[in-house]
MMTF fields as JSON, N, C-alpha, C and O atoms, coordinates in Angstrom:
{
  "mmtfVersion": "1.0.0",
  "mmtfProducer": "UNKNOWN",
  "numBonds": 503,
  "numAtoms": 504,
  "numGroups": 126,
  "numChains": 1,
  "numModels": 1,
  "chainsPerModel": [1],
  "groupsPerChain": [126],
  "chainIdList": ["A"],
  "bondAtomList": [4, 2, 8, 6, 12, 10, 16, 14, 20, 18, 24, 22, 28, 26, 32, 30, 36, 34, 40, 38, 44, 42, 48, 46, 52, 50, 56, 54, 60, 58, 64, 62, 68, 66, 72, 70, 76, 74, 80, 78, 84, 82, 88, 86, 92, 90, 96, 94, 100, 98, 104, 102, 108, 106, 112, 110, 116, 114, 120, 118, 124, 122, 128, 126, 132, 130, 136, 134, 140, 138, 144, 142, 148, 146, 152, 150, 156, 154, 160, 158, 164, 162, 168, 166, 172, 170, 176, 174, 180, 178, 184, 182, 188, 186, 192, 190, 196, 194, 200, 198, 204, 202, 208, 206, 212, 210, 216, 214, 220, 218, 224, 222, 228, 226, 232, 230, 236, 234, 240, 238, 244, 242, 248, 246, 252, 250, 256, 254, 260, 258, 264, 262, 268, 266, 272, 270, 276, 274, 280, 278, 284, 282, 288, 286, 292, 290, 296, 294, 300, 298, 304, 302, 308, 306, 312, 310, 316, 314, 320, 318, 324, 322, 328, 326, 332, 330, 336, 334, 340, 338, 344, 342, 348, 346, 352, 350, 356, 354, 360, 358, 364, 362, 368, 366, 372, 370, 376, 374, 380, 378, 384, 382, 388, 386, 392, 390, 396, 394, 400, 398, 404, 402, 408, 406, 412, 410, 416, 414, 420, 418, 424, 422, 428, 426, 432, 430, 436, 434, 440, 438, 444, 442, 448, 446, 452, 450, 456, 454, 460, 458, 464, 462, 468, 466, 472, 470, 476, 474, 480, 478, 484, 482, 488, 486, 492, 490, 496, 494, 500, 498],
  "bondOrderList": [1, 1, 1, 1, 1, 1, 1, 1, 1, 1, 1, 1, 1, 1, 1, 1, 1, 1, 1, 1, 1, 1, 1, 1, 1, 1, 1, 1, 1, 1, 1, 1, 1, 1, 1, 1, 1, 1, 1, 1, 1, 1, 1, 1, 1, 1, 1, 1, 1, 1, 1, 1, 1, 1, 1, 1, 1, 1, 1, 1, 1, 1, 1, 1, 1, 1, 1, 1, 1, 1, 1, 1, 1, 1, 1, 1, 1, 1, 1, 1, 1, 1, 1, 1, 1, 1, 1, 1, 1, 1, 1, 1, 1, 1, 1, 1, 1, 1, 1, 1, 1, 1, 1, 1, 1, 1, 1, 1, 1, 1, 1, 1, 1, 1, 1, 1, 1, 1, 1, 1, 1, 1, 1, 1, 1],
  "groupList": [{"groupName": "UNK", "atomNameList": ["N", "CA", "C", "O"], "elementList": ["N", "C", "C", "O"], "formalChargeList": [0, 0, 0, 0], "bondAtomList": [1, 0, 2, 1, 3, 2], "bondOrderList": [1, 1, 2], "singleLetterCode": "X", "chemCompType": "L-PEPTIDE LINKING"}],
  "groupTypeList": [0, 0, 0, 0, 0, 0, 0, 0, 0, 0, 0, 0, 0, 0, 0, 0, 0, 0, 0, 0, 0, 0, 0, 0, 0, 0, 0, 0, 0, 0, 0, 0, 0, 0, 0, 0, 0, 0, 0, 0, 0, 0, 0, 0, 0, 0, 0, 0, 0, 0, 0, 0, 0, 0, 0, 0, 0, 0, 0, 0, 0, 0, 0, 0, 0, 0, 0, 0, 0, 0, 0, 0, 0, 0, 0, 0, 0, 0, 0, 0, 0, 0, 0, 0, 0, 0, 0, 0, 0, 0, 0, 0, 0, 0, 0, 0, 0, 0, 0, 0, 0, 0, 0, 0, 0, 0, 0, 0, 0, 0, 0, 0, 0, 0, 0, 0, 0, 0, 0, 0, 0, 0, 0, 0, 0, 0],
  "groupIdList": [1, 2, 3, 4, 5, 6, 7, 8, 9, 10, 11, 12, 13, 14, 15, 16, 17, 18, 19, 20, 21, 22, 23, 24, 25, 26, 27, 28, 29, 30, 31, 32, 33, 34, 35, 36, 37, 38, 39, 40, 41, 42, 43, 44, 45, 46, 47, 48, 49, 50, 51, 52, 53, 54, 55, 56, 57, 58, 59, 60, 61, 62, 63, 64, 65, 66, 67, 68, 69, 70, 71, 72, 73, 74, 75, 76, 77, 78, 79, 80, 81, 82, 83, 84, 85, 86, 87, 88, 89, 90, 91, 92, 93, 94, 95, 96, 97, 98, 99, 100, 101, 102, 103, 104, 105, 106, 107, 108, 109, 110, 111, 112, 113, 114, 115, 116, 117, 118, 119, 120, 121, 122, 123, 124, 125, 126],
  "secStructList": [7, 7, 1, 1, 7, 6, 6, 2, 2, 2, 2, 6, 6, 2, 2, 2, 2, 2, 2, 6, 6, 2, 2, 2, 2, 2, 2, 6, 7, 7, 6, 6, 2, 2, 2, 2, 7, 7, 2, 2, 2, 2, 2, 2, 2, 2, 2, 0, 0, 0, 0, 0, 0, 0, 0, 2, 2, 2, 2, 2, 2, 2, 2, 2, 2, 2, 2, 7, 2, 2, 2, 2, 1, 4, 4, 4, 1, 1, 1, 2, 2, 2, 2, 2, 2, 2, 2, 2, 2, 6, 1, 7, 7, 7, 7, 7, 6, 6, 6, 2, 2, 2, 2, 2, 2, 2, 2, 2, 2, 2, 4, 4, 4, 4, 1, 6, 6, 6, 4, 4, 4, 4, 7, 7, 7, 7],
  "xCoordList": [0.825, 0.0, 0.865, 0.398, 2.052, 3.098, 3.408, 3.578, 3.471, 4.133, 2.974, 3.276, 1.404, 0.529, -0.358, -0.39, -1.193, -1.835, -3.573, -3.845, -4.567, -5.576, -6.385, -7.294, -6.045, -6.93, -6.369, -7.109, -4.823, -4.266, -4.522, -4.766, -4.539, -4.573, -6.142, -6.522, -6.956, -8.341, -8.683, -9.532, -7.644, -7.604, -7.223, -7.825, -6.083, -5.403, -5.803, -5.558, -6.337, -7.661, -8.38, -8.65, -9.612, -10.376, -10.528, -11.506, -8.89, -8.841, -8.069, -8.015, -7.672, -7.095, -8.504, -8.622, -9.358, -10.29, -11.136, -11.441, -11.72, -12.434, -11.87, -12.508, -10.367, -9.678, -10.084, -10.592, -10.04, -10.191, -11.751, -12.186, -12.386, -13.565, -14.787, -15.588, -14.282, -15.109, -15.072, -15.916, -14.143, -14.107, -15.256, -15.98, -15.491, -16.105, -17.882, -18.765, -17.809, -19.064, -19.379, -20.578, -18.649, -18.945, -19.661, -20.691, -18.58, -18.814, -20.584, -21.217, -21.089, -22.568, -23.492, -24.596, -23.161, -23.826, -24.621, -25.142, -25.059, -25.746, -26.732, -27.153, -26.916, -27.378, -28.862, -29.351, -29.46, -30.948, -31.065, -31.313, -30.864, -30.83, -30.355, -31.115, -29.534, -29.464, -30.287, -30.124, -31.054, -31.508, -32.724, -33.254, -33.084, -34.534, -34.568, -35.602, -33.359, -33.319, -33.964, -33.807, -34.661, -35.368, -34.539, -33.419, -35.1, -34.409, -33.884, -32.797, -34.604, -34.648, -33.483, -32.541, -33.585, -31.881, -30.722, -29.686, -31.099, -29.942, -29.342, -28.236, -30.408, -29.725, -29.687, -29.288, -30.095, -29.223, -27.943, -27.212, -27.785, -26.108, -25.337, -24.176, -25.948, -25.308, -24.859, -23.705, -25.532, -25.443, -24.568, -23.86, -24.702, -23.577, -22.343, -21.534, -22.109, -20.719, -20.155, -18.951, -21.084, -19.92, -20.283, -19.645, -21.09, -21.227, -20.47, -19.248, -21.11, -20.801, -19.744, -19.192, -18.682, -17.193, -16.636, -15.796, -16.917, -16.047, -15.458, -14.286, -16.789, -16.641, -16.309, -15.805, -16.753, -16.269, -14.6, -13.836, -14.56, -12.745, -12.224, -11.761, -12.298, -11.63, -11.285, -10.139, -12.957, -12.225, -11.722, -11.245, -11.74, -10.897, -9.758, -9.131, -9.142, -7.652, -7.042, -5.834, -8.237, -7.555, -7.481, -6.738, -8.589, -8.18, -6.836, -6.527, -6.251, -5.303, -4.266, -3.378, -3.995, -3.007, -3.301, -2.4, -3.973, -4.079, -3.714, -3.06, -4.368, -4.698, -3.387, -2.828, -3.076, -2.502, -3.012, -3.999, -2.482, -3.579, -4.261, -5.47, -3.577, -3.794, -5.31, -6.224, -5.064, -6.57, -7.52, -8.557, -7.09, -8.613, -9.341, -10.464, -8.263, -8.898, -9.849, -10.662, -9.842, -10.457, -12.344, -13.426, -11.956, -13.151, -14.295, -15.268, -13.849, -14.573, -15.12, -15.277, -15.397, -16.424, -17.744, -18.533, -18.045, -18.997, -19.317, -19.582, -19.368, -19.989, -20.938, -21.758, -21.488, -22.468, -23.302, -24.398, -23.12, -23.738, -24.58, -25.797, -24.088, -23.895, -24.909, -25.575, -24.787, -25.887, -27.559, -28.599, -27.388, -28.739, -29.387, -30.605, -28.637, -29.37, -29.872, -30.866, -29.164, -29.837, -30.609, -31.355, -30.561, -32.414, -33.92, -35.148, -32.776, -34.178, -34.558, -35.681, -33.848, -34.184, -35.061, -36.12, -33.951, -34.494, -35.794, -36.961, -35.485, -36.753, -37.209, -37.126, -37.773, -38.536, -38.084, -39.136, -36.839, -37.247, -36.702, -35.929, -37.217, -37.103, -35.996, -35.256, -35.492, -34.25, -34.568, -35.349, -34.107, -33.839, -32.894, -31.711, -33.77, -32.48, -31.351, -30.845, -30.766, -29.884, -29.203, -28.167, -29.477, -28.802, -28.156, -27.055, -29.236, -28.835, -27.843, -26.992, -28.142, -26.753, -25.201, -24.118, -25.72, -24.094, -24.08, -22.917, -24.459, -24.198, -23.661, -22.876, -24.272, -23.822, -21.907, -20.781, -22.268, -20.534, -19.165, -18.055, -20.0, -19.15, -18.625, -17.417, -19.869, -19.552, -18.312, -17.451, -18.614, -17.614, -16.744, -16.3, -16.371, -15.046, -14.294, -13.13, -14.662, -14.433, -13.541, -12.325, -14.278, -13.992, -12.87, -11.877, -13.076, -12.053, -10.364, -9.294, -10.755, -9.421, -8.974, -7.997, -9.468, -9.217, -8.379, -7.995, -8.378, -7.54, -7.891, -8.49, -7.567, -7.995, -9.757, -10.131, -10.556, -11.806, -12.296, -13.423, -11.79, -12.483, -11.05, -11.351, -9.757, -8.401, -8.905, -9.117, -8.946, -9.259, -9.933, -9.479, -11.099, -12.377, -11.616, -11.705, -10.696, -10.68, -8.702, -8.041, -8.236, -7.193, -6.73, -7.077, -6.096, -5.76, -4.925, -3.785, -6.248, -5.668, -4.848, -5.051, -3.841, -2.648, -2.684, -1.789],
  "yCoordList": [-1.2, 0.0, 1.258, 2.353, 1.086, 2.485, 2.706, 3.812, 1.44, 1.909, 2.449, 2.973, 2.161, 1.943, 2.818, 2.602, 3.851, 4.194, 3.546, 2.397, 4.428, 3.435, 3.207, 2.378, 3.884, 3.805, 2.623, 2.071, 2.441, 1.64, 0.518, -0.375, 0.222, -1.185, -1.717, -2.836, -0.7, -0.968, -1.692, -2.522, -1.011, -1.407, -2.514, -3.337, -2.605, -3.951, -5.239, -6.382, -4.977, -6.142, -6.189, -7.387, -5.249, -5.71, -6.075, -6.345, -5.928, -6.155, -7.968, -8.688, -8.334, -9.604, -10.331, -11.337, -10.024, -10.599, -11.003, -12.189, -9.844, -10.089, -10.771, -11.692, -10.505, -11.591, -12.725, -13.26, -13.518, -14.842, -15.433, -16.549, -14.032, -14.557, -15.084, -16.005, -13.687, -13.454, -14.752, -14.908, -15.629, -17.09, -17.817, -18.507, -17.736, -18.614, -18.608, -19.46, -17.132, -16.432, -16.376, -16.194, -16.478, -16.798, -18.378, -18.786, -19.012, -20.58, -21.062, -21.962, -19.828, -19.832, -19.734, -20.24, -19.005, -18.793, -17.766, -17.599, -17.061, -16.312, -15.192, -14.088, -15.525, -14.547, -14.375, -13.275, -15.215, -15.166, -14.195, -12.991, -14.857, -14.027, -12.406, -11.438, -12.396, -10.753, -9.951, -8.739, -10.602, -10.051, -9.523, -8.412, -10.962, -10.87, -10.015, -9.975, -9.324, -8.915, -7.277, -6.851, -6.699, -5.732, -4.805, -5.141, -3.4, -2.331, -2.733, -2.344, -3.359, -3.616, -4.548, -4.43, -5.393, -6.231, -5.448, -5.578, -4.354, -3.816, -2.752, -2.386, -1.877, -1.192, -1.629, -0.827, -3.129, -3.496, -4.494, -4.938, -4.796, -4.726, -3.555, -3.724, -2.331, -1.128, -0.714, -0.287, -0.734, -0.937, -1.637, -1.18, -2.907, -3.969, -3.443, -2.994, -3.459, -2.553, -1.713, -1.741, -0.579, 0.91, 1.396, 2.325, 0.814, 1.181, 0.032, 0.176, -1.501, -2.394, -2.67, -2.994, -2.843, -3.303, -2.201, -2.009, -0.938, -0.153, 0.995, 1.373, 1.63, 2.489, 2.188, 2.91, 0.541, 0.499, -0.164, -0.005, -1.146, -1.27, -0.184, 0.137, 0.747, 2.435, 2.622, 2.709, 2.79, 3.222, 2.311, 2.597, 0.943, -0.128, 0.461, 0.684, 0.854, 0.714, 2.005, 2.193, 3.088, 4.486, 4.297, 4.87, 3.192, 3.055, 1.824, 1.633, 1.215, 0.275, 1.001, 0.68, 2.531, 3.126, 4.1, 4.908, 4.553, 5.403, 5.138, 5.855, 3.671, 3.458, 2.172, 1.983, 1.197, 0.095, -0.926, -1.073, -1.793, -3.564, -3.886, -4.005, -3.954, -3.852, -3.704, -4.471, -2.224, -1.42, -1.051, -0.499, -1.462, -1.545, -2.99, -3.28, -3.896, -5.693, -5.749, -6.674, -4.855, -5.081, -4.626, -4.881, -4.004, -2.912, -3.741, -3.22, -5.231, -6.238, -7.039, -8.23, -6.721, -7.345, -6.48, -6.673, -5.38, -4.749, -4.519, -3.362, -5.756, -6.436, -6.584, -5.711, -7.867, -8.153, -7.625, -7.852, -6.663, -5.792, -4.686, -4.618, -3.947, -3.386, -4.109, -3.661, -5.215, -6.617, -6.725, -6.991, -6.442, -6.552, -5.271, -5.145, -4.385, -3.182, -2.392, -1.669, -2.551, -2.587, -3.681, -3.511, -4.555, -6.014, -5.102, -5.102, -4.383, -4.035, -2.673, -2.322, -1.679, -0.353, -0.383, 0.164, -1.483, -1.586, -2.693, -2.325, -3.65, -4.563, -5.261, -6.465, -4.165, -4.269, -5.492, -6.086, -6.456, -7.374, -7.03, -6.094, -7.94, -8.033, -8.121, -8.973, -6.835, -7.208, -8.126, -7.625, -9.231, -9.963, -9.708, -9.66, -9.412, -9.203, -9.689, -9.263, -10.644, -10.975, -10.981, -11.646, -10.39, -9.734, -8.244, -7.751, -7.742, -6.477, -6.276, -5.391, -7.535, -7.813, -8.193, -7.697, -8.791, -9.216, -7.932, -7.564, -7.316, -5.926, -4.556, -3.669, -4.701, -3.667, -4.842, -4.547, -5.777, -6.277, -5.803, -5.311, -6.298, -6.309, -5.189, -4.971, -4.061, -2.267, -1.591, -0.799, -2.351, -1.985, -3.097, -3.249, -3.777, -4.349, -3.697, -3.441, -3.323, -2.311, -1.521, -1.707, -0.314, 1.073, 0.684, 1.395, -0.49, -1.108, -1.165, -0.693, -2.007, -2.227, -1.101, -1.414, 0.382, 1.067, 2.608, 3.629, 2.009, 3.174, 3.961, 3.477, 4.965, 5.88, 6.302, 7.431, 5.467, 5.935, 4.994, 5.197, 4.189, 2.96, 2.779, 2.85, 2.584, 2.381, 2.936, 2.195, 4.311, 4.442, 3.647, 3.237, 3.447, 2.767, 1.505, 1.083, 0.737, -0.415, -0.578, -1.61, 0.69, 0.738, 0.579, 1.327, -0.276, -0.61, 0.763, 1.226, 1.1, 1.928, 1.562, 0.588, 2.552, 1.96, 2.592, 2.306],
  "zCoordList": [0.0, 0.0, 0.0, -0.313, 0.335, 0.51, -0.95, -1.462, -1.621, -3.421, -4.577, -5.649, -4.031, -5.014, -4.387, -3.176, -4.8, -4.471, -4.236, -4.585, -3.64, -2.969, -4.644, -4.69, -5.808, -6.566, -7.838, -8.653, -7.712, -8.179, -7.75, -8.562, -6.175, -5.859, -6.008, -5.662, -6.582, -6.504, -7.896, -8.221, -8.588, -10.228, -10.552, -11.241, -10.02, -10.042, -9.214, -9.6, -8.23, -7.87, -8.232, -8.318, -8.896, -9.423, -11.1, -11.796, -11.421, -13.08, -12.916, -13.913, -11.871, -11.341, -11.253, -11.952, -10.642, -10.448, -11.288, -11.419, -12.106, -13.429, -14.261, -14.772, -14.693, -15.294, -15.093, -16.078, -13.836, -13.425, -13.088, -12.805, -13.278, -13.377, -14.457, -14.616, -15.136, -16.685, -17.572, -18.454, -17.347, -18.025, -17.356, -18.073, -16.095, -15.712, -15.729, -15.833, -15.562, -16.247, -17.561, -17.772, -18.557, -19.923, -20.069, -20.606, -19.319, -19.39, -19.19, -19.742, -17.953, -17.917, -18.765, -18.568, -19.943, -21.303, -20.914, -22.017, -20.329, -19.288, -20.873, -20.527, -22.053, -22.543, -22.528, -22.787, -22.293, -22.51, -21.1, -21.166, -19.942, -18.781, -18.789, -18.751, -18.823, -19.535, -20.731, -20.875, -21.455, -22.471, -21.728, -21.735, -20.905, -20.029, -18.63, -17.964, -18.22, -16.754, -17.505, -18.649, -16.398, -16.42, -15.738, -15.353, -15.513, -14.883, -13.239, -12.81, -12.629, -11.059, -11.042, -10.258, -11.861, -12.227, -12.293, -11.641, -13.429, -13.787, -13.374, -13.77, -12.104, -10.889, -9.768, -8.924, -9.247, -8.433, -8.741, -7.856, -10.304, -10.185, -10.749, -11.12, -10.836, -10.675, -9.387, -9.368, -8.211, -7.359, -6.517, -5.62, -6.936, -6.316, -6.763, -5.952, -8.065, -8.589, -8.126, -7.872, -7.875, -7.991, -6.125, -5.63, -5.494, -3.696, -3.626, -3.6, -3.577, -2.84, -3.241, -2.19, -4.366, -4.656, -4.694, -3.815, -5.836, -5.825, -5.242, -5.248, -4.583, -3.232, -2.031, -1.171, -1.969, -0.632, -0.209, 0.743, -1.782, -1.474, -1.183, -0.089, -2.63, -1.95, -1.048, -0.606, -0.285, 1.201, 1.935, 3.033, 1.421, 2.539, 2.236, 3.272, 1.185, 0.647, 1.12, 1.269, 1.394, 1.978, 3.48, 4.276, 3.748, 5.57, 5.8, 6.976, 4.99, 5.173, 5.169, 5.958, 4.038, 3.964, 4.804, 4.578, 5.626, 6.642, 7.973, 8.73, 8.245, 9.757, 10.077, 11.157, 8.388, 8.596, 8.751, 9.471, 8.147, 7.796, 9.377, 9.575, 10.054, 11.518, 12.103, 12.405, 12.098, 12.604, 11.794, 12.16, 10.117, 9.373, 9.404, 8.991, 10.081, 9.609, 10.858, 10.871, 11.925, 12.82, 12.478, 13.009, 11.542, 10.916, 9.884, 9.337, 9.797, 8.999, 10.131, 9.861, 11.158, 12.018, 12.071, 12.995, 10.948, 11.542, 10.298, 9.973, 9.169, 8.276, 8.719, 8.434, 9.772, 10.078, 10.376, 9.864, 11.368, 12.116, 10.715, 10.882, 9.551, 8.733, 7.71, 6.776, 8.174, 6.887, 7.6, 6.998, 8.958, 9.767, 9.763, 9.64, 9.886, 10.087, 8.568, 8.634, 7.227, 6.364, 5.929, 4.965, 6.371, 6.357, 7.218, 7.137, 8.049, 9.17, 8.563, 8.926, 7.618, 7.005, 5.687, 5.377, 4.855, 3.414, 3.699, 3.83, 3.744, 3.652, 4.919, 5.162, 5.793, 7.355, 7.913, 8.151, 8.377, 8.892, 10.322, 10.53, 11.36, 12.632, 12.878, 12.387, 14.085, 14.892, 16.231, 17.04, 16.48, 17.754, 18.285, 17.945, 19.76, 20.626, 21.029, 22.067, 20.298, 20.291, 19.29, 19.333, 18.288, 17.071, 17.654, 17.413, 18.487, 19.176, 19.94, 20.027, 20.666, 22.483, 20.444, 20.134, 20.066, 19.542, 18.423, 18.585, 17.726, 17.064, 18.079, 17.745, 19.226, 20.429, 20.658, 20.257, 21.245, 21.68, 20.433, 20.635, 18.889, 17.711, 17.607, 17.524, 17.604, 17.912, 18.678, 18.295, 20.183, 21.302, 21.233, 22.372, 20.628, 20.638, 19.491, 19.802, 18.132, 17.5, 17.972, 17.913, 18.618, 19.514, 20.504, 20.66, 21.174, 22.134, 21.371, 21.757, 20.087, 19.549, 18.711, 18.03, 18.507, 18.032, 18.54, 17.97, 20.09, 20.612, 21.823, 22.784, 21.753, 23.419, 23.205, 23.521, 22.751, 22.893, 23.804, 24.255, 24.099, 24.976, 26.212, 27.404, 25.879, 25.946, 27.855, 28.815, 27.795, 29.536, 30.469, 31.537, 29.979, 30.561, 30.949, 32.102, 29.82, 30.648, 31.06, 30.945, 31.495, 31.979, 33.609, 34.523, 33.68, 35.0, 36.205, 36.172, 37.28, 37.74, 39.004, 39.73, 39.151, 39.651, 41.265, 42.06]
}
């Protein structure tokens, strides 16, 4: 990340990837399906594309070169948390409280491993 910038390494993973993928997706024959996908198809894989892969590597790749592999890997536990709470915005479904108790722990262990925002609270006083 020190030699490549965040928009290079975004390129180059995702031109690695498609490389190795686009064969396998051809292999599907996939044309009738595309001919037949409608608008609602074709902005939510607009969607999936340019928020869900390409905006958000970005900013993985500006927080890896910012913060360090370190303290951004800690930042992929709040995937989950991030996957429930848009189920419960976009398409109404139920939070259980125990989706809640483990989205609140995932949160504050987060904040915990991220430095002096939590770092006092659980410092041993002397």
């Amino acid at each position: 990340m020190r030699r490549l910038s965040a928009v290079a390494t975004l390129v180059f993973g995702m031109g690695i990837g498609t490389a190795a993928l686009l064969p396998l997706a051809l292999a599907e024959r996939p044309w009738n399906a595309l001919r037949a996908a409608g608008a609602e198809a074709w902005g939510a894989l607009a969607y999936l594309t340019f928020l869900g892969s390409l905006v958000s590597f970005f900013w993985w790749n500006l927080a890896i070169r910012r913060l360090g592999a370190g303290r951004t890997a800690v930042f992929s536990n709040l995937i989950p948390v991030f996957g429930v709470l848009l189920s419960w915005l976009v398409l109404g479904e139920r939070l259980a409280p125990s989706q809640l108790g483990g989205g609140g722990l995932a949160i504050l262990g987060v904040l915990a491993c991220q430095g002096p925002i939590l770092r006092g609270a659980f410092a041993r006083r002397g």
